[in-house]
C-alpha positions as CSV (number, residue, x, y, z in Angstrom):
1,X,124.7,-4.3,61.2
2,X,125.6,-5.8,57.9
3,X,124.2,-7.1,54.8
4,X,124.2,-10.3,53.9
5,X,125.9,-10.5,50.2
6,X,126.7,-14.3,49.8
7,X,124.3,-16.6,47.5
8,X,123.3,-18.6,50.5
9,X,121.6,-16.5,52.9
10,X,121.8,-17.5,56.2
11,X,120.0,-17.7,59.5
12,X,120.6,-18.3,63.1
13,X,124.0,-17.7,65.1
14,X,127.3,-18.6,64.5
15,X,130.7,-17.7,66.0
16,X,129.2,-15.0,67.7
17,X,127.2,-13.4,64.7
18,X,124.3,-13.4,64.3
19,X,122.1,-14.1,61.1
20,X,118.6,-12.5,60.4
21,X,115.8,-11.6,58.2
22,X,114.6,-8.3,58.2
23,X,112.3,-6.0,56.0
24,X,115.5,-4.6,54.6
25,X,116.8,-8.0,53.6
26,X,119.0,-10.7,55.1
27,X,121.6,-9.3,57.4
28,X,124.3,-10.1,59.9
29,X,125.2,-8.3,63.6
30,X,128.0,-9.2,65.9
31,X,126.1,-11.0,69.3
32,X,126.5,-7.9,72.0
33,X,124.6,-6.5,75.4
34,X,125.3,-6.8,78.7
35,X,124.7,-10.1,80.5
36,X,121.6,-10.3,82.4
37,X,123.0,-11.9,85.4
38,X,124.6,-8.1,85.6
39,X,121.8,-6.5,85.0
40,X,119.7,-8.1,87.7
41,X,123.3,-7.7,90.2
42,X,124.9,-4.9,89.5
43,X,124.8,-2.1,91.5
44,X,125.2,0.6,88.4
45,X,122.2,-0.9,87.1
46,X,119.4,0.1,90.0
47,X,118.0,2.5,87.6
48,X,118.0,-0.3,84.5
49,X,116.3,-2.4,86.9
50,X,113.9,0.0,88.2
51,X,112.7,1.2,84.7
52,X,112.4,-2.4,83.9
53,X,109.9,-3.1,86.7
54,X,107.8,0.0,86.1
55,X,107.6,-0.6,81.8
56,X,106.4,-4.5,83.1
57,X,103.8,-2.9,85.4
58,X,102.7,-0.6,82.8
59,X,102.4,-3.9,80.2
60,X,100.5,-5.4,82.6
61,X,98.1,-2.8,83.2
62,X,98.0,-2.3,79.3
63,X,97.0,-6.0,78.9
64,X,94.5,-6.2,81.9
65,X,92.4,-3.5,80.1
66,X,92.6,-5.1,77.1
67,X,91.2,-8.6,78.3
68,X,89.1,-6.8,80.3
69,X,87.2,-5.3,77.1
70,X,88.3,-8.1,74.9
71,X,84.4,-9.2,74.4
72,X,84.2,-6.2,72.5
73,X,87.4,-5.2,71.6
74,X,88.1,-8.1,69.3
75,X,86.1,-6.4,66.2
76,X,87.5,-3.4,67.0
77,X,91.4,-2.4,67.5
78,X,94.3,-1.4,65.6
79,X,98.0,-3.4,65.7
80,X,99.4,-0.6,67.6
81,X,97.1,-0.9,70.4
82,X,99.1,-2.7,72.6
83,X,101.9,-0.2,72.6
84,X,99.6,2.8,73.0
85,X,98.0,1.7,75.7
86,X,101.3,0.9,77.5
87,X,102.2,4.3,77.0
88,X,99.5,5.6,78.4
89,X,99.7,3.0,81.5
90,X,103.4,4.8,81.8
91,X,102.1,8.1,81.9
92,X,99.7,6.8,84.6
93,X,102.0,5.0,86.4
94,X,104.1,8.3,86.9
95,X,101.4,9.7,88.5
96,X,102.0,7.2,91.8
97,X,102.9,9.4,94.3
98,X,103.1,7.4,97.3
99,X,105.7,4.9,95.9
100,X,109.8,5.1,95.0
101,X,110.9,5.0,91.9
102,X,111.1,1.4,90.8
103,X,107.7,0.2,92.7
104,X,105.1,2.8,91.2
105,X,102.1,1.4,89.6
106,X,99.3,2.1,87.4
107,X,97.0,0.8,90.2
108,X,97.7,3.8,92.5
109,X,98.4,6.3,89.6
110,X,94.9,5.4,88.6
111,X,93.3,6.8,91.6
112,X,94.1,10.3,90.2
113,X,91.6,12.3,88.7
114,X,93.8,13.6,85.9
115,X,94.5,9.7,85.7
116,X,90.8,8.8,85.0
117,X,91.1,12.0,82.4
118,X,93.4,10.7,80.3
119,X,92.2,7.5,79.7
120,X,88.7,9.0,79.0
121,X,88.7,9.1,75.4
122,X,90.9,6.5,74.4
123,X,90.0,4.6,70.8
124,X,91.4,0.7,70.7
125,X,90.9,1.7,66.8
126,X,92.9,4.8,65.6
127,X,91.7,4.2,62.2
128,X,87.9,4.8,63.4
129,X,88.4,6.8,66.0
130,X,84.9,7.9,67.5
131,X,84.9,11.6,67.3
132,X,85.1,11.4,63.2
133,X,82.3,8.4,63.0
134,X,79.6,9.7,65.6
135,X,78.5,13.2,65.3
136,X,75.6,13.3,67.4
137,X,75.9,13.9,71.5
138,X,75.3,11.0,73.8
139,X,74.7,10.9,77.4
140,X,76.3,8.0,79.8
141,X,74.6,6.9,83.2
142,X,77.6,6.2,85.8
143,X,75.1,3.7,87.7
144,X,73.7,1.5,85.7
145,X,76.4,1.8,82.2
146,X,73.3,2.7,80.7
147,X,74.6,5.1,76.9
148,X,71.5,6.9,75.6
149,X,71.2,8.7,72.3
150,X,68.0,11.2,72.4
151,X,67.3,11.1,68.7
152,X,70.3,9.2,66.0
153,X,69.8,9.7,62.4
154,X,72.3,7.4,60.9
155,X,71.9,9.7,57.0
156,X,72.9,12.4,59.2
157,X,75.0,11.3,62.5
158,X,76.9,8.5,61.5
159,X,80.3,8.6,58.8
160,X,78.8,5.2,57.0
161,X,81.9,3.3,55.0
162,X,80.9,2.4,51.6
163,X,78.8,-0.8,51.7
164,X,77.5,-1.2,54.8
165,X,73.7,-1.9,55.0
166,X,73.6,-2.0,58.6
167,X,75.3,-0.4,62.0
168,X,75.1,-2.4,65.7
169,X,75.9,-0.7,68.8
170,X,76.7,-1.6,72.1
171,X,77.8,-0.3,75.6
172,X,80.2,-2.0,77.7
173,X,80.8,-1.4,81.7
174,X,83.8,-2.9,82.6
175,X,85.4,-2.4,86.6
176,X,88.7,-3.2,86.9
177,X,91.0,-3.8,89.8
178,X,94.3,-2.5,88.9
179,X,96.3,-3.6,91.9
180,X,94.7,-7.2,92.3
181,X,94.0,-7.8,88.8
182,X,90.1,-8.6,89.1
183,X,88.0,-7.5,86.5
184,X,84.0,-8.2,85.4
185,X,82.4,-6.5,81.8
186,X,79.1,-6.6,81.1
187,X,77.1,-5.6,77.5
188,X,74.5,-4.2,76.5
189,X,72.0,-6.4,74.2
190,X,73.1,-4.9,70.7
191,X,70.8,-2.6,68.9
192,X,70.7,-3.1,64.8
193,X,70.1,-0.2,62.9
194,X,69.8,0.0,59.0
195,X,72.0,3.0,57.8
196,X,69.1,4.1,56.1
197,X,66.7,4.0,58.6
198,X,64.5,6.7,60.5
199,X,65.3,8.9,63.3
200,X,64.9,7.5,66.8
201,X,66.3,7.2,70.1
202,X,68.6,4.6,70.9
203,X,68.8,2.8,74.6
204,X,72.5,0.6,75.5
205,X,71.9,-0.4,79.1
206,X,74.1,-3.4,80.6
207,X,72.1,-6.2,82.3
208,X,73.3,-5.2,85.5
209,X,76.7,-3.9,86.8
210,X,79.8,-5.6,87.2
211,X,80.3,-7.0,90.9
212,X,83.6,-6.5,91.3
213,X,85.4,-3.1,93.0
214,X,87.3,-1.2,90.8
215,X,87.9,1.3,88.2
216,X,84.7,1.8,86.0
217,X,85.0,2.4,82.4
218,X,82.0,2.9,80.1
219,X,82.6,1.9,76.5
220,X,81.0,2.8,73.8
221,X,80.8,0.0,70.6
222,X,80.3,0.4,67.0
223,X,80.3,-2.0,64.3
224,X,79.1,-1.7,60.7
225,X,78.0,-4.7,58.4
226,X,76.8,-5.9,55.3
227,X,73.2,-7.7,55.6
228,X,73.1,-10.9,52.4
229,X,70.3,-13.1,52.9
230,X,70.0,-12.3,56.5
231,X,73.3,-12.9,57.1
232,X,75.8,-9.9,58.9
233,X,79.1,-9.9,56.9
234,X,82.1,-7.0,58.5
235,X,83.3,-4.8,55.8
236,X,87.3,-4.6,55.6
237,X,88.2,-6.9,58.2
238,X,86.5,-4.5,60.7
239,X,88.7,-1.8,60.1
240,X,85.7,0.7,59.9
241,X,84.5,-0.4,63.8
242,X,84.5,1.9,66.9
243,X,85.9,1.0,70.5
244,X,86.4,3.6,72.6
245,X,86.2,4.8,76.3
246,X,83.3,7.5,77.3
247,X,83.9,7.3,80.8
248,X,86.3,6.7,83.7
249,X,85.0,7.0,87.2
């Protein structure tokens, strides 16, 4: 790699080298890699080729959660959410047992226990992660999606960002087919709390189930606003919301 020192900065490809913008400033490579055609031929590539088709199937399963959840999800996730799923689909994925290397999938990795376990927990928002913004316990009903909180004093249970006048929760239960790509969410009606608001007990209970068979993950939904003139505003571009799985069965 090398830096681009001429008055006119340039980009695109010539002669084999390649021009480029970058965060460290313009700058110039020489055009390399192995051609695909070889890649996708080549006997000394099998493992290339196998690792390829297990990262795609662990994208995939990545993504299929995330427009599974999206309904929710979309006031509430980080930019790195994409990758960290993915990881955690590859993790998953090595968990097949029953397939050869190069054809193992999340889908049968998923029906793993320890599989469930690990994606138990996850926050689509590592900057509000739920552990450090809820701080009372919660139960979750497996049946019905239903999230119950006996008794939520939002003084006391709740890490409130500066400005908010108001906190809405919601549950989501989402069943997703990992091997056919189905899935079906449904939510809870949201429940509006002010932040400075008595104690009481707090009910998040889907309309009905989701009809289609799969993996079912109970989410858990947090989002805090600014009330003006009866009007919700999100504070910081909804950096403060919660996402986050409670429960994989």
């Amino acid at each position: 790699m090398a830096q681009q020192k001429s008055i006119l900065k340039l980009k695109g490809t010539i002669g084999g080298i390649t021009f480029y913008k970058s965060k460290d400033g313009y700058l110039a490579r020489e055009k390399g890699g192995v051609d695909a055609s070889r890649i996708a031929n080549d006997p000394g590539f099998a493992r290339t080729r196998e690792n390829g088709a297990e990262f795609a199937n662990a994208a995939s399963a990545g993504k299929l959660l995330r427009d599974s959840v999206r309904a929710l999800g979309k006031n509430a996730s980080d930019g790195r959410v994409t990758a960290r799923l993915t990881q955690m689909m590859t993790q998953i994925k090595n968990m097949d047992e029953a397939n050869v290397r190069g054809e193992r999938s999340a889908a049968e990795g998923m029906a793993k226990d320890e599989a469930k376990a690990l994606l138990n927990g996850f926050n689509f928002n590592e900057k509000a992660v739920l552990g450090a913004v809820l701080y009372t316990p919660f139960s979750v009903d497996a049946a019905t999606g239903e999230i119950k909180i006996d008794a939520l004093n939002p003084q006391n249970d709740i890490s409130l960002p500066s400005g908010a006048s108001h906190v809405v929760l919601k549950s989501g239960f989402a069943s997703i087919n990992f091997l056919t790509g189905e899935s079906e969410m449904t939510v809870s009606a949201p429940v509006r709390i002010a932040t400075d608001a008595v104690v009481q007990a707090v009910s998040l209970k889907p309309a009905a189930a989701p009809a289609v068979v799969g993996t079912h993950i109970y989410l858990l939904s947090i989002d805090f606003v600014q009330s003006v003139n009866n009007a919700d505003y999100s504070l910081n571009n909804n950096s403060y919301n919660v996402l986050a799985i409670v429960g994989v069965e």
